[in-house]
C-alpha positions in Angstrom: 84.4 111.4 67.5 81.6 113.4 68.9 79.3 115.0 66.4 78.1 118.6 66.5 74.5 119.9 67.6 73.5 119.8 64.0 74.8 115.8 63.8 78.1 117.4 61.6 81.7 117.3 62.6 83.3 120.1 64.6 84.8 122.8 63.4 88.6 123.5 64.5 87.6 125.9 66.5 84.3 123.8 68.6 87.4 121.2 69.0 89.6 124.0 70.7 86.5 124.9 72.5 86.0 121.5 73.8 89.7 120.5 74.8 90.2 123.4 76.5 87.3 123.5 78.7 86.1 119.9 79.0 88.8 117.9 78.6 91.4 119.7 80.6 88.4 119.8 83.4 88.4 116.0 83.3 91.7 115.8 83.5 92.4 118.2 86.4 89.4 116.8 87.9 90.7 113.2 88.0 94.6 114.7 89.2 96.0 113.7 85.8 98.7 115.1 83.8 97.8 116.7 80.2 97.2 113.7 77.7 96.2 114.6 73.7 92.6 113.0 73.4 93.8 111.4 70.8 96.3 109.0 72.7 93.0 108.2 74.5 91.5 107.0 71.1 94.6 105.0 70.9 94.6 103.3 74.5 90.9 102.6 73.6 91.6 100.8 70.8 94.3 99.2 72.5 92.3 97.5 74.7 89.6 96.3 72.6 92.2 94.6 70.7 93.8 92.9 74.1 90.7 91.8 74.7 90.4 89.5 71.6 87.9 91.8 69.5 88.0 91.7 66.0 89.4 94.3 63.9 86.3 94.6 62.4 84.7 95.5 65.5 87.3 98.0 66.6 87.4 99.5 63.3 83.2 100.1 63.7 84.3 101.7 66.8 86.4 104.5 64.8 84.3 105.0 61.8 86.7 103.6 59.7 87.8 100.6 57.5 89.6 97.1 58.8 92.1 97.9 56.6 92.8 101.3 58.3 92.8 99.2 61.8 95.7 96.9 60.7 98.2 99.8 59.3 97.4 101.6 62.7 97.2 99.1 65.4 99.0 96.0 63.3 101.8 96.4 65.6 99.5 95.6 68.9 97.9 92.7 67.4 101.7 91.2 66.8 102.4 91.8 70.4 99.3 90.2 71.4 99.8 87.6 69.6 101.6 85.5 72.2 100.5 87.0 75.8 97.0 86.1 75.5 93.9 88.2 76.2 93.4 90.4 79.2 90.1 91.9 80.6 90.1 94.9 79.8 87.5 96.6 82.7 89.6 94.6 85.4 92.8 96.5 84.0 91.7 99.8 83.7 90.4 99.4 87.2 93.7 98.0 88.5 95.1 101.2 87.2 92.7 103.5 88.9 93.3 101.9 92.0 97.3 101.9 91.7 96.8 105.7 90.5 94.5 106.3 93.9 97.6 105.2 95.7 100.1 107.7 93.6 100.9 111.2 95.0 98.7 113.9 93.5 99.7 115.2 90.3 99.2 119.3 89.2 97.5 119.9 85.7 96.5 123.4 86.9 98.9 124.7 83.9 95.9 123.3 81.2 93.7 126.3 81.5 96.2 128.8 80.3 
């Protein structure tokens, strides 16, 4: 997802580097409990696909093929496929605002 300095992948152990320090910051940060980046990858793709992009577009999104897309997400496009498409910027902020109004959460147990 994010390239390295030297425009190569991570290693594993940049990756353990990185979810330990940034993304458990972010998360304690914003009063979250622990989510596994990738279930964010998944949410994104989520909602690119409620809003009525293409497959080929989300799959440009991943670095990967259309084909890929469809065995991963095919079951999201059939549940789509009769509700319509949302907005996907006025839902994620409809959650932030619901979450603003939700007691505090404790993540402090990520930095262990």
């Amino acid at each position: 997802m994010f390239p390295g300095r030297d425009d190569r992948p991570w290693s594993l152990g940049n990756w353990q580097n990185w979810r330990k320090r940034t993304h458990a910051g972010a998360l304690e940060a914003a009063d979250l409990d622990y989510i596994k980046p990738y279930a964010l990858r998944h949410s994104f793709a989520s909602l690119l696909l409620s809003e009525g992009r293409s497959v080929h577009y989300v799959a440009r999104q991943f670095g990967h093929a259309p084909s890929m897309t469809l065995d991963v997400y095919g079951h999201v496009i059939d549940e789509l496929e009769d509700g319509g498409q949302i907005d996907a910027e006025k839902e994620v902020r409809a959650a932030r605002i619901a979450r603003s109004d939700a007691p505090p959460r404790s993540v402090g147990a990520l930095r262990g």
